[in-house]
Biotite code that builds the C-alpha atoms (Angstrom):
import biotite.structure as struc

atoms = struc.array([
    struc.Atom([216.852, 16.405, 14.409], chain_id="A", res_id=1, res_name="UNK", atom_name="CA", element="C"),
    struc.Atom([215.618, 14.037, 11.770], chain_id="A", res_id=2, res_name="UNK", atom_name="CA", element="C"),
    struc.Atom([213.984, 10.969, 11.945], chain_id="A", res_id=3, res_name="UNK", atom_name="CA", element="C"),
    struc.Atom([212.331, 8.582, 9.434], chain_id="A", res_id=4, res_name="UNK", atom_name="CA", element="C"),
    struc.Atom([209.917, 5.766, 8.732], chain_id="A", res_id=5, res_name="UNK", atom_name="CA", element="C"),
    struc.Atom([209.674, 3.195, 6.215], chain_id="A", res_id=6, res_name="UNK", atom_name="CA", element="C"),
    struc.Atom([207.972, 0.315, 5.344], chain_id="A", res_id=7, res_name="UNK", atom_name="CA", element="C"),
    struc.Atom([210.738, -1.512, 3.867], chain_id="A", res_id=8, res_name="UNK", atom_name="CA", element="C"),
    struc.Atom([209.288, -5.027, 3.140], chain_id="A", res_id=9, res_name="UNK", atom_name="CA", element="C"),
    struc.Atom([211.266, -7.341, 5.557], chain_id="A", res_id=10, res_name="UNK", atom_name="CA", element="C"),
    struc.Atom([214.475, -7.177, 6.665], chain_id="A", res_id=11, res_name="UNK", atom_name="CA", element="C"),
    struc.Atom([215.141, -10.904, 5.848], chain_id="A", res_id=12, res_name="UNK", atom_name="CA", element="C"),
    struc.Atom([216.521, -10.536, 2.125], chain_id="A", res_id=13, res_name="UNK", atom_name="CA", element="C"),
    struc.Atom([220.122, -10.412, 2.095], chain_id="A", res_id=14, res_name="UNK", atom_name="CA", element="C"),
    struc.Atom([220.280, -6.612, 0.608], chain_id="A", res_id=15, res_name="UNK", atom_name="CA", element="C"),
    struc.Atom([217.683, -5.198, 2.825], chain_id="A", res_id=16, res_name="UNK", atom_name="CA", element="C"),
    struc.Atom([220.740, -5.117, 6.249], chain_id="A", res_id=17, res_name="UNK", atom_name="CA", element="C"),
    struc.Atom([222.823, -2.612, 4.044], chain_id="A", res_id=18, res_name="UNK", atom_name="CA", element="C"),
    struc.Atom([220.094, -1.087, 2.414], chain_id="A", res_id=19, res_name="UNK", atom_name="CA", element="C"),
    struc.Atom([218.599, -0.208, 6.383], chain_id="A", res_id=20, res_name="UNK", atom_name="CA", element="C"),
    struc.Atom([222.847, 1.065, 7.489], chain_id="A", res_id=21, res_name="UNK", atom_name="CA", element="C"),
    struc.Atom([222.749, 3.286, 4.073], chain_id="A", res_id=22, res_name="UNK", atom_name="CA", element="C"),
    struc.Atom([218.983, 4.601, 4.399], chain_id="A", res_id=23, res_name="UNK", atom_name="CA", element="C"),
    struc.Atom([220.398, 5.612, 8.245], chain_id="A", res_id=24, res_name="UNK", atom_name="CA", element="C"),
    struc.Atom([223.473, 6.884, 7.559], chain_id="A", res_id=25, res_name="UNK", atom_name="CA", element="C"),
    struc.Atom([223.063, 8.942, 4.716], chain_id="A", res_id=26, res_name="UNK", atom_name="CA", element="C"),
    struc.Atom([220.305, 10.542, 5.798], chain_id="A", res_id=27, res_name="UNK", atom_name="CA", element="C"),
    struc.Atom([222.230, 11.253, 9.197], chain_id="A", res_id=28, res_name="UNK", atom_name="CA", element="C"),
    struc.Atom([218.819, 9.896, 11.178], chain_id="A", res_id=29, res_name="UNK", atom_name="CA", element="C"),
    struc.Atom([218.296, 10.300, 14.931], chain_id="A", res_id=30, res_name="UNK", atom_name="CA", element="C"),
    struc.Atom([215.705, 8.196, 14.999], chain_id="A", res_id=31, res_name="UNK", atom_name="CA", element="C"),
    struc.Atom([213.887, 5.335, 12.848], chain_id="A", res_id=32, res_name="UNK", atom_name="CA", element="C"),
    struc.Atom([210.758, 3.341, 12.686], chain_id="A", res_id=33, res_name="UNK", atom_name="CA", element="C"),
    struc.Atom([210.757, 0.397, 10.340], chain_id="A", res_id=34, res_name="UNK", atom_name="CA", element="C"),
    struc.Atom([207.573, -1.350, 9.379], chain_id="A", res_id=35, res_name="UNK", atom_name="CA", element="C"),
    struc.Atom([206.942, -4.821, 8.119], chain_id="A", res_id=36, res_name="UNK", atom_name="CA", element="C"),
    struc.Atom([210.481, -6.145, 8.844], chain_id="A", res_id=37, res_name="UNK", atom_name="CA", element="C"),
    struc.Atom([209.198, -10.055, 8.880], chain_id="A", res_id=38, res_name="UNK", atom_name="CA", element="C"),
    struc.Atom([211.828, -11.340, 11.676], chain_id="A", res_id=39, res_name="UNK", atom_name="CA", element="C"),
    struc.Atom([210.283, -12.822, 14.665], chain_id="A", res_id=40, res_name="UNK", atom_name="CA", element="C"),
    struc.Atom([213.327, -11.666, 16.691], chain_id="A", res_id=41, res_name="UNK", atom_name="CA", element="C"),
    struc.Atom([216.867, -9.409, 16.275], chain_id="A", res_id=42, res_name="UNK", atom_name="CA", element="C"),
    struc.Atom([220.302, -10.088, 18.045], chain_id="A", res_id=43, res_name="UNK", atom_name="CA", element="C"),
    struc.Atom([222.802, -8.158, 19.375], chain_id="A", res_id=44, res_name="UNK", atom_name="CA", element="C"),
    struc.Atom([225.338, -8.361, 16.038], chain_id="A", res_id=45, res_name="UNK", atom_name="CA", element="C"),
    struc.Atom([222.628, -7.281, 13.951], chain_id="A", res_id=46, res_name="UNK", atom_name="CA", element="C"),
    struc.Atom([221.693, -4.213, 15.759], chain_id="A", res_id=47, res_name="UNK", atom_name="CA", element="C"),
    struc.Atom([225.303, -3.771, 15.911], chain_id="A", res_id=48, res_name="UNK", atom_name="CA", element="C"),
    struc.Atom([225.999, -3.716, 12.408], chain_id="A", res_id=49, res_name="UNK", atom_name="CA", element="C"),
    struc.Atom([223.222, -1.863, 11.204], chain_id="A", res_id=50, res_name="UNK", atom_name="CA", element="C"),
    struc.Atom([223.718, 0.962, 14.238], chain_id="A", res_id=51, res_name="UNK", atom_name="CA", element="C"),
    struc.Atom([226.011, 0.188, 17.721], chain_id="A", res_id=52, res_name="UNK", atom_name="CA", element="C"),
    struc.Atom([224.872, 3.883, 19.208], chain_id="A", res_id=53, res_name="UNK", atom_name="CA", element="C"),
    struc.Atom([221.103, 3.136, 19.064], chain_id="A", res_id=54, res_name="UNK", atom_name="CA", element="C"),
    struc.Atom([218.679, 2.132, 21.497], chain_id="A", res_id=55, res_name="UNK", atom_name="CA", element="C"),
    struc.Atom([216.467, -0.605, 19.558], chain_id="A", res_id=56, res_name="UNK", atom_name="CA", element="C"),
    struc.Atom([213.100, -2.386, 20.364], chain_id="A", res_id=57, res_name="UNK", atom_name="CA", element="C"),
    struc.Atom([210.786, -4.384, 18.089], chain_id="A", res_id=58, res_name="UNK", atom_name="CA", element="C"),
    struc.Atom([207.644, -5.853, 17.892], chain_id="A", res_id=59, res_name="UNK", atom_name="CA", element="C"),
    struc.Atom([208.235, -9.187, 16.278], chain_id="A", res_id=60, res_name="UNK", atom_name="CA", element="C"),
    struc.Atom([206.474, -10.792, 13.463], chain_id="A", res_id=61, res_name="UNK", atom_name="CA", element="C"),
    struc.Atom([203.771, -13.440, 13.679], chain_id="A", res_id=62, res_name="UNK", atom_name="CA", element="C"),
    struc.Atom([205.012, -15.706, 10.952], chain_id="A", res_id=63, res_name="UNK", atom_name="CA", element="C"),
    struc.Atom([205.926, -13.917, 8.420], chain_id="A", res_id=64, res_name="UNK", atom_name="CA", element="C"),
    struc.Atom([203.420, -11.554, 8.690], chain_id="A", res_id=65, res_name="UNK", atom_name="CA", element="C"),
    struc.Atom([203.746, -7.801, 10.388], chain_id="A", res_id=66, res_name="UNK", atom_name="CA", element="C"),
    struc.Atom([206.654, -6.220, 12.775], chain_id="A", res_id=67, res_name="UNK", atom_name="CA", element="C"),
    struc.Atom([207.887, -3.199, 13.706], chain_id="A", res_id=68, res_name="UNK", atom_name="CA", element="C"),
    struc.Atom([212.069, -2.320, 14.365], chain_id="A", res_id=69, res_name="UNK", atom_name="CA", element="C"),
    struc.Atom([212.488, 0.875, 16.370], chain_id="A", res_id=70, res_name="UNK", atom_name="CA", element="C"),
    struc.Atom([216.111, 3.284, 17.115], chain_id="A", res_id=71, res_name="UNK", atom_name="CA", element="C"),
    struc.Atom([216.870, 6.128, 18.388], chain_id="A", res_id=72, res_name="UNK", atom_name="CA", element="C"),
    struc.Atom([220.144, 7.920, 18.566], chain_id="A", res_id=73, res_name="UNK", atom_name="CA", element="C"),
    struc.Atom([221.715, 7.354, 22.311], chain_id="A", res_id=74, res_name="UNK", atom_name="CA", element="C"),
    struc.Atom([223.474, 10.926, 22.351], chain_id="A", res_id=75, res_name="UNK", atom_name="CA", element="C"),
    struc.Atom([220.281, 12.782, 21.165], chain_id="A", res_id=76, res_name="UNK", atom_name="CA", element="C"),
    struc.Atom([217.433, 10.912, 23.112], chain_id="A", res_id=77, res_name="UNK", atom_name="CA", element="C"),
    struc.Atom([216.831, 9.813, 27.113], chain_id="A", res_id=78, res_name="UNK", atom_name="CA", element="C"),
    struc.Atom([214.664, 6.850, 26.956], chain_id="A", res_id=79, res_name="UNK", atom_name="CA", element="C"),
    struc.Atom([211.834, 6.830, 29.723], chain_id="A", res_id=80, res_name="UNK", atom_name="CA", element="C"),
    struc.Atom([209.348, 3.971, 28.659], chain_id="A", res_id=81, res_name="UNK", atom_name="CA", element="C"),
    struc.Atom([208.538, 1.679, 25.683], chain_id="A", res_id=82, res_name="UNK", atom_name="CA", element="C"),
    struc.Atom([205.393, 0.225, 25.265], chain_id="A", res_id=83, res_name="UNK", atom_name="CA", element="C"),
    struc.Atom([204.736, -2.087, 22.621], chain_id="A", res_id=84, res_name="UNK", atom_name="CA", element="C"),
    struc.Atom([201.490, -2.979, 21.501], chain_id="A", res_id=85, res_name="UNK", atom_name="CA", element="C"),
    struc.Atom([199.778, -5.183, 18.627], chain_id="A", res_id=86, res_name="UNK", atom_name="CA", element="C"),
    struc.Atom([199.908, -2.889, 15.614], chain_id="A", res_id=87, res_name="UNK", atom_name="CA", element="C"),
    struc.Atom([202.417, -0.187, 17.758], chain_id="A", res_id=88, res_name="UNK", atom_name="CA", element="C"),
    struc.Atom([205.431, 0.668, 19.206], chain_id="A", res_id=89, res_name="UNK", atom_name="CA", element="C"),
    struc.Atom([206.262, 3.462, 21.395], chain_id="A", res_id=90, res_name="UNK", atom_name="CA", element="C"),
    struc.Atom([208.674, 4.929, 22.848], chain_id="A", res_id=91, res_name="UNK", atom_name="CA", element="C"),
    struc.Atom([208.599, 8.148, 25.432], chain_id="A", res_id=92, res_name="UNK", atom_name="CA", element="C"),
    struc.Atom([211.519, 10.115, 25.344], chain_id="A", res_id=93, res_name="UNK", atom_name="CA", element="C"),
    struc.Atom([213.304, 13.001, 26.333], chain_id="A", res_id=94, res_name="UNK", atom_name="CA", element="C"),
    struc.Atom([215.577, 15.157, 24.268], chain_id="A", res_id=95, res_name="UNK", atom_name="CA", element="C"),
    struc.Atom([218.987, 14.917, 25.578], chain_id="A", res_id=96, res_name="UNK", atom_name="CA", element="C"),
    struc.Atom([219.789, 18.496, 23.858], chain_id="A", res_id=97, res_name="UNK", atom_name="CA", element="C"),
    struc.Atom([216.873, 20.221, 25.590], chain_id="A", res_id=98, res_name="UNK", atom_name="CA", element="C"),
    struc.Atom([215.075, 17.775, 27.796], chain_id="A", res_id=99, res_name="UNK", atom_name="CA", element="C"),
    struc.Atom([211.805, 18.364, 26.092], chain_id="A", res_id=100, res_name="UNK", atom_name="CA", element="C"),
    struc.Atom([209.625, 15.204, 26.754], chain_id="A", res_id=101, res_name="UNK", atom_name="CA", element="C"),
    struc.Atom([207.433, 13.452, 23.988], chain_id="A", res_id=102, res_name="UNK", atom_name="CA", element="C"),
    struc.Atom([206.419, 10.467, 22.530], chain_id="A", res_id=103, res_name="UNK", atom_name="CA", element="C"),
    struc.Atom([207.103, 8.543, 18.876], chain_id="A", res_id=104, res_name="UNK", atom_name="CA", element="C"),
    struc.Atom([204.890, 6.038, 17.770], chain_id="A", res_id=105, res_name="UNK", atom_name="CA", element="C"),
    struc.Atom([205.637, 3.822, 14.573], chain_id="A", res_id=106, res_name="UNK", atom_name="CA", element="C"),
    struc.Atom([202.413, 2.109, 14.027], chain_id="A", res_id=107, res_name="UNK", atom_name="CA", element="C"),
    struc.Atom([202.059, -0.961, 10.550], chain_id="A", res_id=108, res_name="UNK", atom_name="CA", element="C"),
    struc.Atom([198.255, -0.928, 10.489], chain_id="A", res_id=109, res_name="UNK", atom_name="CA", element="C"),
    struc.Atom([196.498, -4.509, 9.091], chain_id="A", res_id=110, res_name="UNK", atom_name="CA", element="C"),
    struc.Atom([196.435, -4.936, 5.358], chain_id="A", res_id=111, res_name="UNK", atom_name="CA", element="C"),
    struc.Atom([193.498, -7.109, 6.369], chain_id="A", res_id=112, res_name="UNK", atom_name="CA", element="C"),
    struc.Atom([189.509, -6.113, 6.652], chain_id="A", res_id=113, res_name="UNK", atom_name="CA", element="C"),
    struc.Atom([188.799, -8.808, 9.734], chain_id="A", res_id=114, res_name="UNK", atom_name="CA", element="C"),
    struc.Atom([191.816, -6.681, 12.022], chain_id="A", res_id=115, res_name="UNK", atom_name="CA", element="C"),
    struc.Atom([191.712, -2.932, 10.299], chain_id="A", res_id=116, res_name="UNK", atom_name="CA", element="C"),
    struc.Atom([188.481, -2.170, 13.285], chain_id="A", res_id=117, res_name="UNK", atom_name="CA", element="C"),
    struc.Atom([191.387, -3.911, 15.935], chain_id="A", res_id=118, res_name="UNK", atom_name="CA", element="C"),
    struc.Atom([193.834, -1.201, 14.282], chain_id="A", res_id=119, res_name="UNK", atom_name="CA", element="C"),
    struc.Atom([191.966, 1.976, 15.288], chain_id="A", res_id=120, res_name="UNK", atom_name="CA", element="C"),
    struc.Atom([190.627, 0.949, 18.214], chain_id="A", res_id=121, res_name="UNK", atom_name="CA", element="C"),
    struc.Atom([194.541, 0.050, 19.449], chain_id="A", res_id=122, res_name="UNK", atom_name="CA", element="C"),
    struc.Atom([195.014, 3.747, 17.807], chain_id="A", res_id=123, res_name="UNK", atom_name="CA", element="C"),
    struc.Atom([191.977, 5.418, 20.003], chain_id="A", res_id=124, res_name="UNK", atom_name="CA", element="C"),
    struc.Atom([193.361, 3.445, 23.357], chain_id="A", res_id=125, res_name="UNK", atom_name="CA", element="C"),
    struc.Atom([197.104, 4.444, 22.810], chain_id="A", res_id=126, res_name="UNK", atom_name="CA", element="C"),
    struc.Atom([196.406, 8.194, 21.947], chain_id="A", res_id=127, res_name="UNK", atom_name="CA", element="C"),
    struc.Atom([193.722, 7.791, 25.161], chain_id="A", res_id=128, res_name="UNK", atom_name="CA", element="C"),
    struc.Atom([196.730, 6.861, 27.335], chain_id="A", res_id=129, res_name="UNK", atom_name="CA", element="C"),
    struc.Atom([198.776, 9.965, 27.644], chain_id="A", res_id=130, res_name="UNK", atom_name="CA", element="C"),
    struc.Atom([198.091, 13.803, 26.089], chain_id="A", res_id=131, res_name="UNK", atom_name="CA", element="C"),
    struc.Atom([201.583, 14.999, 26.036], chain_id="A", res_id=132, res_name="UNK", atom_name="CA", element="C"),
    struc.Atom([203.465, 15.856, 22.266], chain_id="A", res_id=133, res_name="UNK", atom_name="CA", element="C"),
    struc.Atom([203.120, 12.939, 20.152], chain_id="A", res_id=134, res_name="UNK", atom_name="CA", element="C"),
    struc.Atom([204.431, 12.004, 16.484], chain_id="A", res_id=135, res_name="UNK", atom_name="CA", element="C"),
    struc.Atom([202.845, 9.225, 14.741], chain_id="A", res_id=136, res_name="UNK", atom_name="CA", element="C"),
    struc.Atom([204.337, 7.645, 11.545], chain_id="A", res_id=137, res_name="UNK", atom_name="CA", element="C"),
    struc.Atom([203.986, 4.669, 9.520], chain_id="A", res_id=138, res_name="UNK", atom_name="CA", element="C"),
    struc.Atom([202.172, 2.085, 6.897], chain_id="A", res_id=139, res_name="UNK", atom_name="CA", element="C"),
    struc.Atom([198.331, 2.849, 8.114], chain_id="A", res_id=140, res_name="UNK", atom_name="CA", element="C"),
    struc.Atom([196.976, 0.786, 5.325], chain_id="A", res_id=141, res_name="UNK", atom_name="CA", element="C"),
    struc.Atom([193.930, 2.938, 5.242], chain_id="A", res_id=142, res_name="UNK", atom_name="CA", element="C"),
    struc.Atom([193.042, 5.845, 2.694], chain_id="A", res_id=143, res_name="UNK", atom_name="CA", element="C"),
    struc.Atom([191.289, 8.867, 3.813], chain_id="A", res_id=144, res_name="UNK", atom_name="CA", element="C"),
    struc.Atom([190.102, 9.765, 0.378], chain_id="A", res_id=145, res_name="UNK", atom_name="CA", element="C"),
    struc.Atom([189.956, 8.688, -3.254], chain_id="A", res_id=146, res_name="UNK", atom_name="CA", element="C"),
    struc.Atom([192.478, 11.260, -3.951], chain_id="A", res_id=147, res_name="UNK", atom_name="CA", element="C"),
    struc.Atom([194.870, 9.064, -2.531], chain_id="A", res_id=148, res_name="UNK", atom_name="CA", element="C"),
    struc.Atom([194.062, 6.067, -4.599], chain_id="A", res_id=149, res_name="UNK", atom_name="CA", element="C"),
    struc.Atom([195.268, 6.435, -8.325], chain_id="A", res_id=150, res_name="UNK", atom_name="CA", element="C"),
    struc.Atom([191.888, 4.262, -9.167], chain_id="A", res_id=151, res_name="UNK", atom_name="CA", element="C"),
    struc.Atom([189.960, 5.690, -7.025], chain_id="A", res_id=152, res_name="UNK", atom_name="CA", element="C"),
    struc.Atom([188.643, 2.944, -5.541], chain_id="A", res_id=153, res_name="UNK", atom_name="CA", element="C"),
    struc.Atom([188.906, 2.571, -1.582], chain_id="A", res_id=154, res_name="UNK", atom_name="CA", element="C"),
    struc.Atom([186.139, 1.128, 1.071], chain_id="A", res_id=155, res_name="UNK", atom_name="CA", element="C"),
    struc.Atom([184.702, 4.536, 2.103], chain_id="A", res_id=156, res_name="UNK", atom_name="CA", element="C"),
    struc.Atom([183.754, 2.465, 5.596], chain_id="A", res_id=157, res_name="UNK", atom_name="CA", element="C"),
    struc.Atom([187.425, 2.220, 6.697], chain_id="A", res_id=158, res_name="UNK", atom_name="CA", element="C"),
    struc.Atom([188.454, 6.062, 5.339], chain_id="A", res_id=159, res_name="UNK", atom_name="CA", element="C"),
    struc.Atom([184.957, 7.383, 7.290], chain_id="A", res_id=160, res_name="UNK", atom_name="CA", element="C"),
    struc.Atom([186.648, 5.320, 10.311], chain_id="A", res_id=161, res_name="UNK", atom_name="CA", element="C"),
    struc.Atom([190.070, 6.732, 9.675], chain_id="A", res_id=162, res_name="UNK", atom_name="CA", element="C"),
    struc.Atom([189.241, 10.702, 9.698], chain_id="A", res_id=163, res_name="UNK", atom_name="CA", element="C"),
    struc.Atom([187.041, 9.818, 12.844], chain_id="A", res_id=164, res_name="UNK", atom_name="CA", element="C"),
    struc.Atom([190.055, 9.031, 14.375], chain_id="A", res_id=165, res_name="UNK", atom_name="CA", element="C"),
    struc.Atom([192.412, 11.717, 12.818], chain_id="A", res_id=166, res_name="UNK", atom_name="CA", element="C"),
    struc.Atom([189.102, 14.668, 13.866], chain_id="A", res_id=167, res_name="UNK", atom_name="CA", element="C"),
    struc.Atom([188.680, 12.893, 17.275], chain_id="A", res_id=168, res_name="UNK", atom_name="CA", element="C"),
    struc.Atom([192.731, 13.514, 18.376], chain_id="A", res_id=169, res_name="UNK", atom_name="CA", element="C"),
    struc.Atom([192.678, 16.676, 16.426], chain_id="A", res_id=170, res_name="UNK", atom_name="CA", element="C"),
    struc.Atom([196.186, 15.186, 14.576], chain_id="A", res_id=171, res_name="UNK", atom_name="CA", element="C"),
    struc.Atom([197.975, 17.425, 12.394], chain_id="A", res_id=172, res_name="UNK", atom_name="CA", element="C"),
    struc.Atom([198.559, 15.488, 9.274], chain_id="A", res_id=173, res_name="UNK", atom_name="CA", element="C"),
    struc.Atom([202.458, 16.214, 7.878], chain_id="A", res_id=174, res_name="UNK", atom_name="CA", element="C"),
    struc.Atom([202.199, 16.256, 4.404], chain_id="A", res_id=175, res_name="UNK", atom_name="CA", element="C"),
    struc.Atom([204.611, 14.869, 1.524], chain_id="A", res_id=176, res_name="UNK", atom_name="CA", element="C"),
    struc.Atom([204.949, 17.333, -0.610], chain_id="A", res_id=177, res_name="UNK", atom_name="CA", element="C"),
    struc.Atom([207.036, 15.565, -3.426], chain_id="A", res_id=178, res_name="UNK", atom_name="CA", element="C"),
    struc.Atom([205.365, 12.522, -3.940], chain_id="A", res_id=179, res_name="UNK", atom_name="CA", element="C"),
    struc.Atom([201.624, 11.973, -4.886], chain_id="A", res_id=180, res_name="UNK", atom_name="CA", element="C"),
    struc.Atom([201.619, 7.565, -3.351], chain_id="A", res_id=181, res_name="UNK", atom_name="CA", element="C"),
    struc.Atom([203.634, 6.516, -1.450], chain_id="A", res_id=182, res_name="UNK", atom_name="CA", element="C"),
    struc.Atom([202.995, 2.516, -2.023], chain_id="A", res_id=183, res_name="UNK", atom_name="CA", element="C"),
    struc.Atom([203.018, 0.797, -5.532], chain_id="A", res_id=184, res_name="UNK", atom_name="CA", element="C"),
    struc.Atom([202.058, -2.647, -6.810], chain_id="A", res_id=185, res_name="UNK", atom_name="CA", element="C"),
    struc.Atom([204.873, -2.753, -9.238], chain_id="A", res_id=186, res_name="UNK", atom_name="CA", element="C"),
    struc.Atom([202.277, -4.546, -11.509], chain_id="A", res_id=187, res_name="UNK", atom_name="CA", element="C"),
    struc.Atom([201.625, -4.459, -15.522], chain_id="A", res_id=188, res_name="UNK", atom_name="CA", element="C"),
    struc.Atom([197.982, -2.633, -14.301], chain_id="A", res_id=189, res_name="UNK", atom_name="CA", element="C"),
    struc.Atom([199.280, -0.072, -11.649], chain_id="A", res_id=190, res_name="UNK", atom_name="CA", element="C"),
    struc.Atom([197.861, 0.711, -8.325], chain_id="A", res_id=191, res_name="UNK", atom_name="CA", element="C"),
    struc.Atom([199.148, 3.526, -6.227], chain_id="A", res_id=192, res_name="UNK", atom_name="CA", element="C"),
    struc.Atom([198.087, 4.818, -2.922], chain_id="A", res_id=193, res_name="UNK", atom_name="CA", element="C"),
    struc.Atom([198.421, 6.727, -0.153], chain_id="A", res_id=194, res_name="UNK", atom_name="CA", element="C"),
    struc.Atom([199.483, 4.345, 2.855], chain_id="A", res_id=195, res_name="UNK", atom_name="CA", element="C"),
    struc.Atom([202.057, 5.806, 4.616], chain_id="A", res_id=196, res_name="UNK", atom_name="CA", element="C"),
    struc.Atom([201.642, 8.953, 6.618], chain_id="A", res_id=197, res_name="UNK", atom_name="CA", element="C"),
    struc.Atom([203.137, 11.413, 9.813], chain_id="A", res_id=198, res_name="UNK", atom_name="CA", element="C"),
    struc.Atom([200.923, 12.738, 12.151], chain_id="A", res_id=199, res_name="UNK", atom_name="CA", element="C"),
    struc.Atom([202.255, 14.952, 15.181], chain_id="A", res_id=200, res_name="UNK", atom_name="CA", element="C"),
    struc.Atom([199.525, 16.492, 17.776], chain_id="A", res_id=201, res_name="UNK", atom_name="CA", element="C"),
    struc.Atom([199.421, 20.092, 17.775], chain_id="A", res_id=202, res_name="UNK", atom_name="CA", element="C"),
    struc.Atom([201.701, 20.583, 20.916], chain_id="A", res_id=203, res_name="UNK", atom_name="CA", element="C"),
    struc.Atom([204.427, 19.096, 19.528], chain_id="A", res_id=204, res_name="UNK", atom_name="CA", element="C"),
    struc.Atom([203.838, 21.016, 16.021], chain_id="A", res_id=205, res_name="UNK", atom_name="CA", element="C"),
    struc.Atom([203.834, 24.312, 18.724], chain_id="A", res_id=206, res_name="UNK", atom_name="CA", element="C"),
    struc.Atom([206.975, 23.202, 19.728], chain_id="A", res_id=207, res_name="UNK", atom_name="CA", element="C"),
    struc.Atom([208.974, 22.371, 16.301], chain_id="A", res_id=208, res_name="UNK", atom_name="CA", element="C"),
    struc.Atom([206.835, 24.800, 13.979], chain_id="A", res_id=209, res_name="UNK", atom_name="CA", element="C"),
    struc.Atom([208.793, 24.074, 10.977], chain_id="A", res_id=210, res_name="UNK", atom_name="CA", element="C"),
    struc.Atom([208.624, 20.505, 11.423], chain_id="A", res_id=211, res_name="UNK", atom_name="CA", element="C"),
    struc.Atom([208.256, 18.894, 7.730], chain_id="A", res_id=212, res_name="UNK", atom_name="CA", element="C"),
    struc.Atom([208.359, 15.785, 6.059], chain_id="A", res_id=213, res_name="UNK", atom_name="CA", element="C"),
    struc.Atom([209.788, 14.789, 2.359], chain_id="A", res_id=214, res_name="UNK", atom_name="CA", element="C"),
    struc.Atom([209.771, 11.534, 0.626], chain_id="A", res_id=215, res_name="UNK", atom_name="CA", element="C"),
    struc.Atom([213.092, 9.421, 0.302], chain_id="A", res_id=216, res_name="UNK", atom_name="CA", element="C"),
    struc.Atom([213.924, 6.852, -2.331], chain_id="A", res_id=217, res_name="UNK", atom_name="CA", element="C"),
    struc.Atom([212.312, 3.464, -2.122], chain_id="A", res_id=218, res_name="UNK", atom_name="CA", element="C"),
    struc.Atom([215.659, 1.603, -2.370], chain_id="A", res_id=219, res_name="UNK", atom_name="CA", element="C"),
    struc.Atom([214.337, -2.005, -3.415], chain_id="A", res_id=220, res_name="UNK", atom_name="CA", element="C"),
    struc.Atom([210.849, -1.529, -1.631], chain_id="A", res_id=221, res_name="UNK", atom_name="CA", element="C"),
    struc.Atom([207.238, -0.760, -2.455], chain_id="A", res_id=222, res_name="UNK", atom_name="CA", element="C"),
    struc.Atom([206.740, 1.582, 0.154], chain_id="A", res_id=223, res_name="UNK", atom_name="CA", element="C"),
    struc.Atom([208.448, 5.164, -0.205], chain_id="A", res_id=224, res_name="UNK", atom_name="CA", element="C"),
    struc.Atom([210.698, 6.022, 2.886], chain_id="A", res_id=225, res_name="UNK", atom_name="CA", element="C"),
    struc.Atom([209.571, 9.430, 4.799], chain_id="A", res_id=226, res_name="UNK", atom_name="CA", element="C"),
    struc.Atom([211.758, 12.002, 6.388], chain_id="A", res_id=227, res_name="UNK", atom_name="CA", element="C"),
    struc.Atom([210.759, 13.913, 9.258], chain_id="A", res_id=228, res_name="UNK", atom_name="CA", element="C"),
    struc.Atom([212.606, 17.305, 9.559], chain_id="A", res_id=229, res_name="UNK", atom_name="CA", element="C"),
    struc.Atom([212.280, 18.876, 13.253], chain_id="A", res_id=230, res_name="UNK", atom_name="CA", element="C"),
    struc.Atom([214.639, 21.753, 11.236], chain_id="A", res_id=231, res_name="UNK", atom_name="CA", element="C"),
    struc.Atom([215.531, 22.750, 14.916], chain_id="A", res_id=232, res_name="UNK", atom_name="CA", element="C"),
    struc.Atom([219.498, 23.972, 13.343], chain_id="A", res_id=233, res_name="UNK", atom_name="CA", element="C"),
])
């Protein structure tokens, strides 16, 4: 089972559709979470083109500004409940192969300061709301360290905030190993950071133990694409 998400800075530029079909189907996904896809709403011939035997659900954009675009596989997943929130989506399932029952989040946290505190409390509430196997995966927009910053400078208010969160759930981080950022500025005086991460709760890591995640090409985007292995062959 393999899944993936990206933040792959909107789906609204005309090579972003086939760029989204490729990303899925040569990396044979089951599931994917898309961040930042900038369309306020998705039709039928567009979900059909870019994957006819998916289940999809999106939050939409406010402007241009934000959205998430979800899928999953109909032959491998059962859907049982969506529930789509401000900075969220998710999506309880059950695996068609095994019926084990979890939950997938795809979360595009606020690049802004005045909404990052409205981010992790959404975070705290939706983790609150059920204690069954969880993964978690997306463009957080928060840094837990200066590691993670090639400057090393980051607001040590919103990373203090951040691992509160991370300790409080007792999440599993799933680290990339072959990539040090995973977002770049593409500018003449380079930034890199960590922004986009996988967490899974500890009952789900009990239940796929070699679960792992790699980064993917960023195919036209500033944002590297990760791939969740569930390595359950």
């Amino acid at each position: 089972m393999i899944g993936a998400f990206w933040n792959i800075r909107s789906l609204n530029k005309i090579d972003r559709l086939e760029y989204l079909k490729n990303f899925i189907d040569n990396n044979s996904l089951d599931f994917v979470g898309i961040q930042e896809t900038k369309k306020e709403s998705f039709d039928q011939a567009f979900f059909d083109s870019v994957g006819n035997n998916f289940n999809w659900n999106f939050l939409p954009a406010c402007g241009t500004a934000g959205s998430i675009l979800v899928g999953l596989r109909n032959t491998k997943f059962n859907i049982l409940r969506w529930d789509i929130k401000q900075f969220c989506v998710s999506v309880f399932v059950s695996n068609v192969r095994d019926n084990f029952s979890w939950r997938l989040i795809i979360v595009y946290g606020s690049a802004y300061e005045k909404h990052k505190h409205e981010f992790l409390e959404e975070l705290h509430m939706v983790l609150d709301e059920w204690e069954g196997p969880t993964l978690l995966g997306g463009d957080f927009n928060l840094i837990r360290d200066a590691t993670e910053k090639n400057n090393g400078n980051i607001n040590y208010h919103w990373s203090y905030a951040f691992n509160e969160w991370i300790n409080h759930w007792g999440l599993v981080e799933l680290k990339n190993p072959n990539r040090s950022y995973t977002w770049s500025n593409n500018q003449e005086h380079l930034i890199m950071a960590v922004l986009d991460r996988v967490f899974t709760t500890t009952d789900l890591e009990a239940q796929y133990p070699l679960i792992n995640v790699k980064g993917a090409s960023r195919l036209g985007s500033d944002h590297v694409p990760l791939l969740v292995n569930f390595d359950t062959n």
